[in-house]
C-alpha positions in Angstrom: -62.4 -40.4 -57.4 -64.1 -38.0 -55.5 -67.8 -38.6 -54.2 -70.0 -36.3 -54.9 -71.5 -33.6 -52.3 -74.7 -33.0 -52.4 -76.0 -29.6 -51.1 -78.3 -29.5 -47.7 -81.1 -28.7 -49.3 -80.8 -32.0 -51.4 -80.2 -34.2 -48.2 -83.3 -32.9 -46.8 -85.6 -33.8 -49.8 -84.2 -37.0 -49.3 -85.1 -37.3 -45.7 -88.4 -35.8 -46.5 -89.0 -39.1 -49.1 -87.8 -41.9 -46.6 -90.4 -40.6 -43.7 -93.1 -40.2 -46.2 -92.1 -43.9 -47.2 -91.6 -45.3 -44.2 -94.9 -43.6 -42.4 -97.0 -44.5 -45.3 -96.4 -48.4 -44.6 -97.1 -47.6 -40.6 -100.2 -45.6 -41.9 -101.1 -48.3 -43.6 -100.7 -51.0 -41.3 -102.5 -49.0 -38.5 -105.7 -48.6 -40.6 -106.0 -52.4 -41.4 -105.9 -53.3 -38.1 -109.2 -51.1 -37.1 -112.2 -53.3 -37.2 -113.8 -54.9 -39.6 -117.0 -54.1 -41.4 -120.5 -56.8 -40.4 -120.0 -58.4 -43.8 -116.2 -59.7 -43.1 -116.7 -62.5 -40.9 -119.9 -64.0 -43.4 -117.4 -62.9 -46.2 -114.0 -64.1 -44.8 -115.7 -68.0 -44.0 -117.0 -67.9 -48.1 -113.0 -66.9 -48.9 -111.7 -69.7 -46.8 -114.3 -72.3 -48.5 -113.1 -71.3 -52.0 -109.2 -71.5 -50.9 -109.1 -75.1 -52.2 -111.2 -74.7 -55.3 -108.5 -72.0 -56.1 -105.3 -74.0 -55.2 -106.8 -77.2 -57.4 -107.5 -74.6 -60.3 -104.5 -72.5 -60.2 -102.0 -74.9 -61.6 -104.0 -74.5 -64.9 -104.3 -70.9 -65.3 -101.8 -68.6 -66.6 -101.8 -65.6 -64.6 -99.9 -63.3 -67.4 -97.3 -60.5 -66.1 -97.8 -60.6 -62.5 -97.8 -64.9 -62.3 -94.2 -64.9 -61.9 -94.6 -62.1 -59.2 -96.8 -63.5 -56.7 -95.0 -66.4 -55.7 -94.0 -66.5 -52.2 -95.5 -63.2 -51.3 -97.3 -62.6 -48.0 -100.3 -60.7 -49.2 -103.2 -58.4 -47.5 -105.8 -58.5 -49.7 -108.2 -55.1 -49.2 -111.8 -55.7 -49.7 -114.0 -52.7 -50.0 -117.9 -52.8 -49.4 -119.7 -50.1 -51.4 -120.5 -48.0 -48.4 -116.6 -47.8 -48.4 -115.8 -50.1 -45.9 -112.9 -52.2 -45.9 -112.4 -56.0 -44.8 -109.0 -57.4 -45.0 -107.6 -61.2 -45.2 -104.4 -61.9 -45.8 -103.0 -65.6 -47.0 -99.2 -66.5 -48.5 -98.7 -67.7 -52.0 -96.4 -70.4 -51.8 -94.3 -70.9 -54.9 -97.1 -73.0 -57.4 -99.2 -69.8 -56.4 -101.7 -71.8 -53.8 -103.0 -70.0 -51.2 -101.9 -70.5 -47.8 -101.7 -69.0 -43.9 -105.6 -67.7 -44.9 -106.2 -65.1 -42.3 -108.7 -62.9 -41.2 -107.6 -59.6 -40.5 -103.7 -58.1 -42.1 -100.1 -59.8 -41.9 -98.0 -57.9 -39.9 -95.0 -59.1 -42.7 -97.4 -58.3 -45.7 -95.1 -57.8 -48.8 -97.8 -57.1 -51.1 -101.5 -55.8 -50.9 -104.3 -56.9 -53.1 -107.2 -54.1 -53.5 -110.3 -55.0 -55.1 -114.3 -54.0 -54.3 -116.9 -56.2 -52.7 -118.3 -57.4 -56.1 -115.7 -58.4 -57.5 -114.7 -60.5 -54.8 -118.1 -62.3 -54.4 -117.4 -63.1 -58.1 -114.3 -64.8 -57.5 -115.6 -66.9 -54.3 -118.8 -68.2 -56.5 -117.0 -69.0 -59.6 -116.5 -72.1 -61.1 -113.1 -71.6 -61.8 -111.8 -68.6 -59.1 -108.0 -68.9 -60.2 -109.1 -68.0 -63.7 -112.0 -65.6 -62.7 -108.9 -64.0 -60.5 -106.9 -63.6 -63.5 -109.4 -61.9 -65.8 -110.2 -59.3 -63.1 -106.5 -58.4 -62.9 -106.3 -58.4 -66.1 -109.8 -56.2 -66.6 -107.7 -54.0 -63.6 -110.7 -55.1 -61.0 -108.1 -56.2 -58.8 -105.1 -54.4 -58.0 -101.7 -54.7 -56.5 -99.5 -52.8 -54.4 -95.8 -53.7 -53.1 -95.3 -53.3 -49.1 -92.1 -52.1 -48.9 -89.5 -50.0 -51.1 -88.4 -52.8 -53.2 -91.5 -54.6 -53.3 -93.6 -50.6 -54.4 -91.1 -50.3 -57.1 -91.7 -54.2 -58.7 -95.4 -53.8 -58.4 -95.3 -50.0 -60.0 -93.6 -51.1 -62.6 -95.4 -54.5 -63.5 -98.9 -52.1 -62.5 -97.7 -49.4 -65.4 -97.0 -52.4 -67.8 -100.1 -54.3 -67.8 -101.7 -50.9 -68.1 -99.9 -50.0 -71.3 -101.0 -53.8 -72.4 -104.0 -53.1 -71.3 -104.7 -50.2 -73.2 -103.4 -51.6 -76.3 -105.6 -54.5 -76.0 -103.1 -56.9 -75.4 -104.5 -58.0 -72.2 
């Protein structure tokens, strides 16, 4: 069987997606690495403090749709302040979905990236129960996820439209 030619034109579209793909991951990374904001280090000791709270917790909660997802993923989480600027930590889930490898500042082998605002956060930190307090503002789409990579962009866009159909049919 023959393979199928595909005109110049076509081949160029192509090339035209991988850069955008591959220089939106380099944009990315570049941005996170500029400084942080005055609130990150006051911020970043509070997330570090609440790390084991979470990890006792999180064997207890279910965390729906993305649960299954997040284990094992290296993960910047993207903090933003409400004069719009960003903090980022970044932490590992090992595979019972405990944090781990807390950082200040992003992984250079992020697969994933967490985005949520200031307040949100804050809530999560003070709560009595953050693992479940995390799930309910993923669910409530207060925190969101993006995959770091092409394999990783696809699972998250798909599990992201999913829960946002569930969502909006009030089955989250």
């Amino acid at each position: 069987m023959e393979s199928p030619r595909y005109s110049a034109q076509f081949r160029w579209i192509g090339v035209v997606l991988a850069i955008l793909v591959v220089t939106s991951g380099v944009a990315t990374a570049q941005s996170a690495q500029s400084s942080q904001p005055d609130w990150a280090d006051e911020a970043y000791g509070e997330f570090s403090g609440m790390v084991a709270t979470y990890n006792e917790s999180i064997t207890q909660v279910d965390l729906g749709i993305a649960g299954d997802q997040l284990s094992n993923e290296r993960v910047n989480l993207v903090v933003t302040g409400a004069d719009g600027e960003t903090a980022t930590f970044s932490f590992r889930m090992d595979d019972q979905l405990r944090m781990t490898e807390l950082d200040q500042g992003p992984r250079s082998d992020a697969t994933l990236r967490m985005s949520t605002d200031r307040e949100t956060f804050n809530e999560t930190l003070t709560a009595d129960n953050p693992a479940a307090t995390f799930r309910d503002a993923v669910a409530d789409g207060d925190i969101r996820f993006s995959g770091i990579g092409t394999g990783n962009a696809v699972k998250w866009t798909v599990i992201n439209s999913v829960s946002g159909i569930a969502r909006s049919l009030g089955l989250l």
